[in-house]
C-alpha positions in Angstrom: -16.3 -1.8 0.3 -18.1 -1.7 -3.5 -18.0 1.2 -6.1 -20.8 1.0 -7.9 -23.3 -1.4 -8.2 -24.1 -5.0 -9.5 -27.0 -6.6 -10.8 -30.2 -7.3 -9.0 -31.8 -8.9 -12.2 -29.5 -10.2 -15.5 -31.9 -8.2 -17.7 -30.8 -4.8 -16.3 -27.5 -5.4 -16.3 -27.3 -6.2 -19.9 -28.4 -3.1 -21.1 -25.1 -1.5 -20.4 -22.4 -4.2 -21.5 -21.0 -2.9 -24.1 -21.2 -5.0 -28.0 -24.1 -6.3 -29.3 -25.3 -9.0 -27.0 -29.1 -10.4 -27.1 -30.9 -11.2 -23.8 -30.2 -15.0 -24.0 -26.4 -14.3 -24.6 -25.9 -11.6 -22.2 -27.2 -14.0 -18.9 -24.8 -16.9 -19.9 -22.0 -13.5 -20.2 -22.6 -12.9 -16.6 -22.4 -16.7 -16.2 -19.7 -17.7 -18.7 -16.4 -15.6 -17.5 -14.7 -17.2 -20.9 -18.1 -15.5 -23.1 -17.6 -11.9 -20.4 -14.2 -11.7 -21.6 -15.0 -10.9 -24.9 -15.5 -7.0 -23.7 -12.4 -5.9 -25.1 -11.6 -3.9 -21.8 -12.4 -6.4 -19.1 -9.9 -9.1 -21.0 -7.2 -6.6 -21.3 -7.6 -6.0 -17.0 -7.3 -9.8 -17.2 -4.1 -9.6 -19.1 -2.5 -6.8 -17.4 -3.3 -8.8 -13.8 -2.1 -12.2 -14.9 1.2 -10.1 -16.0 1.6 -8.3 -12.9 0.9 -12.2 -10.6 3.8 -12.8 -13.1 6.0 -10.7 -12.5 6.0 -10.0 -8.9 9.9 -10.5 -8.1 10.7 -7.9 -10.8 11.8 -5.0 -8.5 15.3 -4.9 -10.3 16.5 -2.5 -12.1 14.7 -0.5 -9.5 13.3 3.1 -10.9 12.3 5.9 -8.5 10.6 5.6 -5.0 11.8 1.7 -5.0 9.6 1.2 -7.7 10.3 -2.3 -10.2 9.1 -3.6 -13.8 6.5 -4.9 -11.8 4.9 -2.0 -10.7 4.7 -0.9 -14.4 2.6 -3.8 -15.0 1.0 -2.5 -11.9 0.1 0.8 -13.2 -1.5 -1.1 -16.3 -3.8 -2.9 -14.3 -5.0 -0.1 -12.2 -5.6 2.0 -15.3 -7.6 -1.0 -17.3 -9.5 -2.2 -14.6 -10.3 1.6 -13.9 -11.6 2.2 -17.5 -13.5 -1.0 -16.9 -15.5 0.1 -14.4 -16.1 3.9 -15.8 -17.3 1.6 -18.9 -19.9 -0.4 -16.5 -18.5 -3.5 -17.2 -16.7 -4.0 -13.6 -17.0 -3.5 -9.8 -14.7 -2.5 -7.8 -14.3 -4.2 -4.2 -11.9 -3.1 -1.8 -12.8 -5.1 1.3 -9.3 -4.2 3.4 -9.9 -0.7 2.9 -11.1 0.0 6.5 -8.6 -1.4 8.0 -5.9 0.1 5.7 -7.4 3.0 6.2 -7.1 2.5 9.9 -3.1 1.8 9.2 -2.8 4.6 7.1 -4.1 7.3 9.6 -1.8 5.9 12.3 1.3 6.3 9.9 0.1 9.8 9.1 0.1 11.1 12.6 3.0 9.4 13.1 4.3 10.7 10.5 3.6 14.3 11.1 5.0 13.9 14.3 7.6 12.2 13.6 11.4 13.6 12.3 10.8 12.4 8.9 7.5 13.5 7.6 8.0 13.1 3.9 9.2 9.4 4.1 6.6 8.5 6.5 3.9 10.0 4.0 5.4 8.9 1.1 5.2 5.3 3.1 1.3 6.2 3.8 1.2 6.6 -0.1 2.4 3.4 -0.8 0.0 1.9 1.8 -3.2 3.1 -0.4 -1.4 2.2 -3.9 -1.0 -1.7 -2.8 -4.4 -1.1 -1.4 -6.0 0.2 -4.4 -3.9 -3.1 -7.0 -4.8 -5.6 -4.3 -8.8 -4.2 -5.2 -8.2 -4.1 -8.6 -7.0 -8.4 -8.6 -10.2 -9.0 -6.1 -12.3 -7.3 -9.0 -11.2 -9.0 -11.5 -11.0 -12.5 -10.0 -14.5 -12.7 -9.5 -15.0 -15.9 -11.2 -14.0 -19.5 -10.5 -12.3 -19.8 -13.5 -10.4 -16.3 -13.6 -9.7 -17.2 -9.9 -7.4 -20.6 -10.9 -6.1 -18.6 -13.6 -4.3 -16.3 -11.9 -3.7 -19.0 -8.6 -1.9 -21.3 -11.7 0.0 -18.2 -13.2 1.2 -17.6 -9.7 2.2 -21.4 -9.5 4.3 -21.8 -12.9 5.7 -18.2 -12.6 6.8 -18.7 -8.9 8.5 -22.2 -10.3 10.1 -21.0 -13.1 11.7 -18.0 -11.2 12.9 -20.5 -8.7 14.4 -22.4 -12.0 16.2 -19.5 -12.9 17.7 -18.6 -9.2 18.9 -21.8 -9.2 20.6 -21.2 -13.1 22.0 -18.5 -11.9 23.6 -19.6 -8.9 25.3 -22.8 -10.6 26.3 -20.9 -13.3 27.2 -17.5 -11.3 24.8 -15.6 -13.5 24.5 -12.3 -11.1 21.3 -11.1 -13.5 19.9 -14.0 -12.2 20.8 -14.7 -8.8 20.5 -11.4 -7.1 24.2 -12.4 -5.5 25.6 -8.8 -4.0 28.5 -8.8 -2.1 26.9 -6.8 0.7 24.9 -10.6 0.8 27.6 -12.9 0.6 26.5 -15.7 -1.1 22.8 -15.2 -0.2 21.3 -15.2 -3.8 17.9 -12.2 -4.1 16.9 -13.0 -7.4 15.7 -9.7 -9.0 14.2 -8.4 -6.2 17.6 -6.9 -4.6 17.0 -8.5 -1.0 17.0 -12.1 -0.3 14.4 -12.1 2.0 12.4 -10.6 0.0 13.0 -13.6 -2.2 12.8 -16.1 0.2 9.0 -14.8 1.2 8.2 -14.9 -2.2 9.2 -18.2 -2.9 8.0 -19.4 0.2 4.6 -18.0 -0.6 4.9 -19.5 -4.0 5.2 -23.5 -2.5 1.9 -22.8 -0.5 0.3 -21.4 -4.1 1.4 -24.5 -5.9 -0.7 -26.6 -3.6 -3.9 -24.1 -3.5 -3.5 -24.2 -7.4 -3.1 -28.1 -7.8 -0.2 -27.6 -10.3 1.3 -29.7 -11.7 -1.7 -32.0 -11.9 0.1 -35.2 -11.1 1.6 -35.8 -7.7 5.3 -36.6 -8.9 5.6 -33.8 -10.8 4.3 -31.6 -8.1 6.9 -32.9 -5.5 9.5 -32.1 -7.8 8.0 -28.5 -8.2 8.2 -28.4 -4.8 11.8 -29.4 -4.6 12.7 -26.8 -6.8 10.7 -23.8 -5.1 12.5 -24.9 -1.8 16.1 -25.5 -3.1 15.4 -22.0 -4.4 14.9 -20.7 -1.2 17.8 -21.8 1.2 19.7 -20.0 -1.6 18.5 -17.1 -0.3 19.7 -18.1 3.0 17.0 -16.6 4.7 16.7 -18.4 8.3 13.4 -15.8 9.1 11.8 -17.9 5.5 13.1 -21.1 6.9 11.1 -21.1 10.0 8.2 -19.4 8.2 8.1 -22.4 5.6 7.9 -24.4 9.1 5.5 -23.0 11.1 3.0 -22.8 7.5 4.2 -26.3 6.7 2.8 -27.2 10.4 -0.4 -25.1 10.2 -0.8 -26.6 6.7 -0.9 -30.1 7.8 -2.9 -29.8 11.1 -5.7 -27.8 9.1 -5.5 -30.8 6.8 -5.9 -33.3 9.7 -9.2 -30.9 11.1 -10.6 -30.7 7.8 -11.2 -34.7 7.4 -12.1 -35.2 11.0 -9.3 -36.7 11.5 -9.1 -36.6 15.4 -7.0 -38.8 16.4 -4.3 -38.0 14.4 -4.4 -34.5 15.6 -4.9 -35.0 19.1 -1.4 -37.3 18.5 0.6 -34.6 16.9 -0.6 -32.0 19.6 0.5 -34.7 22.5 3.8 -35.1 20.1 4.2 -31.2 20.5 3.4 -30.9 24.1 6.4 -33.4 24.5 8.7 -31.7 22.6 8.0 -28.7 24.0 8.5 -30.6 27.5 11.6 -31.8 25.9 12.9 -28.9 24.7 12.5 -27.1 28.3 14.8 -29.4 30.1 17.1 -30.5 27.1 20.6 -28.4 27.1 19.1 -27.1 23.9 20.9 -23.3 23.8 24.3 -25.5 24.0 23.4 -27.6 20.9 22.7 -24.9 19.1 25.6 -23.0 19.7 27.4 -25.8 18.0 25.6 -26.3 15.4 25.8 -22.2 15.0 29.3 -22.5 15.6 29.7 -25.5 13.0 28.0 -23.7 10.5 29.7 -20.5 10.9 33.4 -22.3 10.1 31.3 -24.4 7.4 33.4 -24.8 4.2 30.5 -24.0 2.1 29.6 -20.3 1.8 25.5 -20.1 1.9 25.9 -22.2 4.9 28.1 -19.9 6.8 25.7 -16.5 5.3 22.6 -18.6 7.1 22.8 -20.8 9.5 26.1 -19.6 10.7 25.0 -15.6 11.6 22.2 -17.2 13.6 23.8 -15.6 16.9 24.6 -12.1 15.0 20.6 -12.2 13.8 19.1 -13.1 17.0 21.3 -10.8 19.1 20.9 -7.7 16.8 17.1 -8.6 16.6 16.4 -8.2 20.5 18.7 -5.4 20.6 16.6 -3.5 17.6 13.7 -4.5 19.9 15.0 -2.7 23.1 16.2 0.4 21.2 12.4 0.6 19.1 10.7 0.3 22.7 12.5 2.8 24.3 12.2 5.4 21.4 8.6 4.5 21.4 8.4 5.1 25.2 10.5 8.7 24.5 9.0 9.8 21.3 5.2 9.8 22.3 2.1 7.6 21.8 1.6 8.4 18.3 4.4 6.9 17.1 7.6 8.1 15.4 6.0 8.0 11.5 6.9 4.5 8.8 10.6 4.2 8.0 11.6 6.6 10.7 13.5 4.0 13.4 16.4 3.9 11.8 17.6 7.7 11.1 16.5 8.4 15.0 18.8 5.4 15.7 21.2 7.4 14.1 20.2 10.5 15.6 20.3 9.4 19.1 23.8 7.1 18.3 22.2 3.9 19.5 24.6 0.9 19.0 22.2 -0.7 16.5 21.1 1.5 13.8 18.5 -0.2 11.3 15.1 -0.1 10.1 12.6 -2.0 12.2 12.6 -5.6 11.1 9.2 -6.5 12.5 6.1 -5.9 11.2 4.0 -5.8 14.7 7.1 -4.1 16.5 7.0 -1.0 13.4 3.0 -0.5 13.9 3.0 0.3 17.3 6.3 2.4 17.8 6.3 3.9 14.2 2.1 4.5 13.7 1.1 4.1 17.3 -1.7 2.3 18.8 -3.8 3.0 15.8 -1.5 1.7 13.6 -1.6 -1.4 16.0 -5.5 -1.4 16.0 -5.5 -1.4 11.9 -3.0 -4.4 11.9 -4.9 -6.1 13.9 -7.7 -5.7 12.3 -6.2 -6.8 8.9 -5.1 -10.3 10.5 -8.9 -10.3 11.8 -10.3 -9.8 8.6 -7.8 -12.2 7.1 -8.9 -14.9 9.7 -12.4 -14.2 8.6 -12.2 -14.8 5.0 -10.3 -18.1 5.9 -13.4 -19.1 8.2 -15.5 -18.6 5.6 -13.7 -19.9 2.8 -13.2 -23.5 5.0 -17.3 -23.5 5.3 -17.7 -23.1 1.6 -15.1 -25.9 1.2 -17.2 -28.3 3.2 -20.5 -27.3 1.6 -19.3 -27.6 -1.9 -17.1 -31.1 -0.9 -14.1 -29.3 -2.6 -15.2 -29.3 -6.0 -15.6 -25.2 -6.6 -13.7 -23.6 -4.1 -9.6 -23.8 -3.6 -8.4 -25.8 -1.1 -8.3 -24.4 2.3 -5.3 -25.8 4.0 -2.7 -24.4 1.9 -4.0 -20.9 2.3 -3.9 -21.8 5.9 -0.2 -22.9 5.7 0.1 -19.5 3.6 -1.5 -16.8 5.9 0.4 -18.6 9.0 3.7 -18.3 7.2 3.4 -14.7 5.5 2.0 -13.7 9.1 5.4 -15.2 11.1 7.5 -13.8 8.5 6.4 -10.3 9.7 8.2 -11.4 13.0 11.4 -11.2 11.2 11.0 -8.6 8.7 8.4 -6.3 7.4 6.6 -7.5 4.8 3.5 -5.4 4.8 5.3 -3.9 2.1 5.6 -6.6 -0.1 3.2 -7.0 -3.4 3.0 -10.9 -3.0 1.6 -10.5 0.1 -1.3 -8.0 -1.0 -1.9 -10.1 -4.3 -2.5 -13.6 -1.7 -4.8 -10.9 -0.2 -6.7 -10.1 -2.7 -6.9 -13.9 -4.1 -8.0 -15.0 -0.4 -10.8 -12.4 -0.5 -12.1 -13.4 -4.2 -11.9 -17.1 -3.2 -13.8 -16.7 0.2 -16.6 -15.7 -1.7 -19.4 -18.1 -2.3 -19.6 -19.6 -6.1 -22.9 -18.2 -6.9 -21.6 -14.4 -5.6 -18.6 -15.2 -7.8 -20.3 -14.2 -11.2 -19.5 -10.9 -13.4 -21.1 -8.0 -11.9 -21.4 -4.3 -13.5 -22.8 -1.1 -11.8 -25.3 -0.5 -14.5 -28.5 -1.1 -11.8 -29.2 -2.9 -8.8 -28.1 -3.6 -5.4 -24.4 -4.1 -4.2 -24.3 -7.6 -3.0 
């Protein structure tokens, strides 16, 4: 979806940039994101997106409605990129708003039918505010350039608030490790929930590689270290597995993408064994053990992780059984966002929590059209990453990001909505918005305004 309009010719569009630009100097503007910049407005949208990429785990002190810092920075975006485009000097895309959209009127009906109306709303609200940010990045990443800048800001921010969970683990800084006692010694950073954390930061090693920071190969492994290291402090065993199955998707997209046959035909024989392997091997008594082992582990993170994998997946599959039955007793249009766990309550079910599954909470909180609109958004996501994988082979790599990180990335935020729900969270609307500006083809990746022409 475009507001507005972009150029159909450089000459028209020039007339309405604002400053006094002459006709040779306004085509390399459109051209030249560092010479479009100069309008005052459009570099201050820059600014206030590069602060909110920045700032994305800032959700603590929290203010009202669970909102952070970072949503500050959020508001200041909105508001300059808006005043950009009442200037002229920027379009604004929203290419998931259908299938929001689609979300959002399943959590409304849901919601109004639900036992909780206001939160389910207020939930729909929230829906259409990371909506309306996530189009306000794609708008303003709509160059190459402005693209790797915020990819790269992602990249040294997402290290550097690694660094400082570690810091504040060895040197039991709370500020800076999130450490709660409801968590143990499960460290959350400043977002206040540790898997929220561990998403982020799993999220941020896939960005380091689609940003190519730091440049040299050492220096990058040891990034790398860090961001993971940061991560098992969160002891997040949903993350772990996530960071897994991306790490895997990563790798095999690698493999595809330089024809590499053989070696992928080997790995997929490899897995077919080990899944062969796995079905005959006394593999549920193994991992008891090592549950077990972990659980009487002298060291505290271990026990918070790996040893309450038996209390996470039992609790999980009963949260499952109790969802589908209030699905099945509640009616088809679901029971409204955030609603699962005070009709738990309600109905004194033995497990009473919030669903912790993104695809589980569409269909039995927003119905089968809440389904249908999450579907749809993986669709469109697999879309973008077909395309942006073409453009990667037609450009040979040298103007468009490359695609097997964001692979790894969209395989990993996807799983992780098998553990928790993460539909909610802003890092996962911001990769949106950066997959959609970088699946765009370099010479549709220019400065547009609305000041005359056709939307392209």
């Amino acid at each position: 979806m475009v507001l507005g309009l972009t150029e159909s010719n450089d000459e028209r569009v020039t007339a309405d940039l604002a400053g006094p630009l002459d006709h040779e100097n306004s085509k390399s503007a459109l051209r030249d994101p560092a010479a479009f910049c100069n309008h005052r407005r459009l570099r201050i949208a820059t600014a206030a997106a590069v602060v909110y990429v920045a700032g994305l785990p800032l959700l603590r002190p929290a203010g009202p409605l669970n909102t952070g810092l970072v949503d500050l920075a959020g508001f200041v975006l909105v508001l300059a990129a808006g005043l950009a485009w009442l200037s002229g000097q920027l379009t604004f895309r929203l290419p998931f708003a259908k299938t929001v959209l689609v979300f959002a009127v399943g959590g409304t009906l849901g919601a109004l039918a639900g036992p909780t109306p206001g939160r389910g709303l207020m939930a729909v609200v929230q829906d259409l505010v990371l909506l309306v940010v996530s189009g306000c990045v794609v708008s303003i990443a709509r160059t190459m350039s402005l693209q790797r800048l915020l990819w790269r800001t992602w990249a040294v921010s997402g290290v550097t608030w690694a660094s400082l969970l570690i810091v504040g683990v060895l040197a039991h800084v709370d500020a800076l490790s999130g450490q709660q006692a409801r968590y143990g010694a499960r460290a959350s950073l400043t977002t206040g929930d540790p898997n929220l954390a561990a998403n982020y930061l799993v999220a941020s090693l896939f960005v380091l590689y689609v940003a190519r920071w730091p440049a040299g190969r050492l220096s990058r492994a040891a990034a790398t270290i860090v961001v993971v290291i940061a991560m098992l402090l969160t002891g997040s065993n949903g993350a772990t597995a996530a960071l897994f199955l991306g790490t895997l998707a990563a790798g095999v997209a690698a493999l595809c993408l330089k024809r590499n046959w053989r070696v992928v035909v080997g790995l997929v024989a490899m897995a077919a064994a080990l899944v062969l392997f796995l079905g005959v091997a006394p593999v549920s008594r193994w991992q008891q053990q090592l549950v077990s082992a972990a659980g009487h582990s002298s060291v505290q993170i271990v026990r918070d992780s790996v040893g309450r994998q038996d209390q996470s997946s039992s609790t999980r599959h009963t949260l499952l059984d109790e969802s589908l039955e209030l699905y099945r007793t509640d009616g088809p249009l679901g029971t409204g966002p955030g609603s699962t766990k005070s009709l738990l309550e309600k109905k004194q079910y033995p497990y009473q929590k919030e669903a912790h599954d993104d695809y589980l909470a569409a269909l039995t909180e927003r119905g089968p059209i809440g389904a249908f609109g999450l579907a749809l958004l993986l669709g469109v996501a697999v879309r973008m990453l077909s395309k942006l994988t073409r453009l990667h082979k037609r450009s040979a790599g040298r103007e468009v990001v490359a695609p097997a990180p964001m692979i790894g990335c969209a395989v990993a935020l996807a799983a992780s909505g098998m553990f928790y729900e993460v539909l909610h969270f802003r890092q996962v609307w911001v990769y949106l918005a950066l997959l959609a500006a970088s699946s765009l083809s370099p010479d549709r990746g220019r400065w547009a305004t609305r000041a005359g022409g056709r939307a392209h």
